[in-house]
C-alpha positions in Angstrom: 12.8 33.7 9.3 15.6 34.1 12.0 19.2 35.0 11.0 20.4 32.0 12.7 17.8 29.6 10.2 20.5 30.4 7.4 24.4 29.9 7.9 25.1 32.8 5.2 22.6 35.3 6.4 24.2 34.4 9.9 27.6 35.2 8.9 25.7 38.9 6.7 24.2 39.5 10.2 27.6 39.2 12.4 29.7 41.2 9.7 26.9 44.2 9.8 27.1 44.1 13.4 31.3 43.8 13.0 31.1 47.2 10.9 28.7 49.0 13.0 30.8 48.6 16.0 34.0 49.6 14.4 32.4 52.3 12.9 31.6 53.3 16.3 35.0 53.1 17.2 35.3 49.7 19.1 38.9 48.5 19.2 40.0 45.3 18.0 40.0 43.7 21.7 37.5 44.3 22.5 35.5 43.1 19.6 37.3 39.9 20.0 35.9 39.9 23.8 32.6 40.4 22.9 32.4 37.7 19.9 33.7 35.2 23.1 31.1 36.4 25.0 28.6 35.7 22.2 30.2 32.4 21.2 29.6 31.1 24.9 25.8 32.8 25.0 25.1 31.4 21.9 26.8 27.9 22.6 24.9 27.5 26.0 21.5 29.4 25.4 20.5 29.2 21.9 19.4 26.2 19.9 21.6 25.1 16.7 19.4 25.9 13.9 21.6 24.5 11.1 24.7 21.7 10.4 27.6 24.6 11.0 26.2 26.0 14.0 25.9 22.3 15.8 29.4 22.0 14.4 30.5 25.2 16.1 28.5 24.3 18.7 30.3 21.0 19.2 34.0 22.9 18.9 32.7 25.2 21.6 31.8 22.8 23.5 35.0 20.6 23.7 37.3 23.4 23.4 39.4 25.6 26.8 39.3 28.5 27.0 42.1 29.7 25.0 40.7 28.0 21.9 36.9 29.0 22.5 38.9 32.3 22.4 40.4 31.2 19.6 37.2 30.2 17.6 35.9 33.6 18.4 38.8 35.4 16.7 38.3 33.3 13.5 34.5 34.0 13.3 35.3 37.4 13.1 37.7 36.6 10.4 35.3 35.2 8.9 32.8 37.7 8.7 35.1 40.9 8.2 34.1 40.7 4.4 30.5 39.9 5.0 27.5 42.1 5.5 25.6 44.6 3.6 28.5 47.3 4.4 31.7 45.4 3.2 
């Protein structure tokens, strides 16, 4: 089963990944660069596999860039508590 087949092990997944690379030392910036880079990836390349994703999807989508940026910051958010190391 893919991480991306369930919306909570999704959001497990991108928290470990949030940890590892802070633990590595990876500034706040640029973490928030690199989940708009992911968010724009995953919104163009990578088939929604449950209701949030086509909803995030959809936000993407119709948002500028300033609020796909904006969307990025608050899936981090979301995850900072989530993952295996929280």
């Amino acid at each position: 089963m893919s991480v991306l087949n369930n919306f909570e092990s999704w959001k497990d997944f991108l928290g470990d990944r949030l940890h590892q690379a802070e633990g590595q030392g990876m500034d706040q910036q640029a973490v928030s660069e690199l989940a708009y880079e992911i968010g724009g990836y995953l919104a163009t390349e990578v088939e929604a596999q449950n209701d949030q994703e086509a909803v995030l999807r959809e936000l993407w989508n119709v948002a500028d860039q300033q609020e796909q940026h904006a969307i990025a910051n608050m899936m981090v958010k979301l995850v900072q508590n989530e993952g295996t190391q929280s």
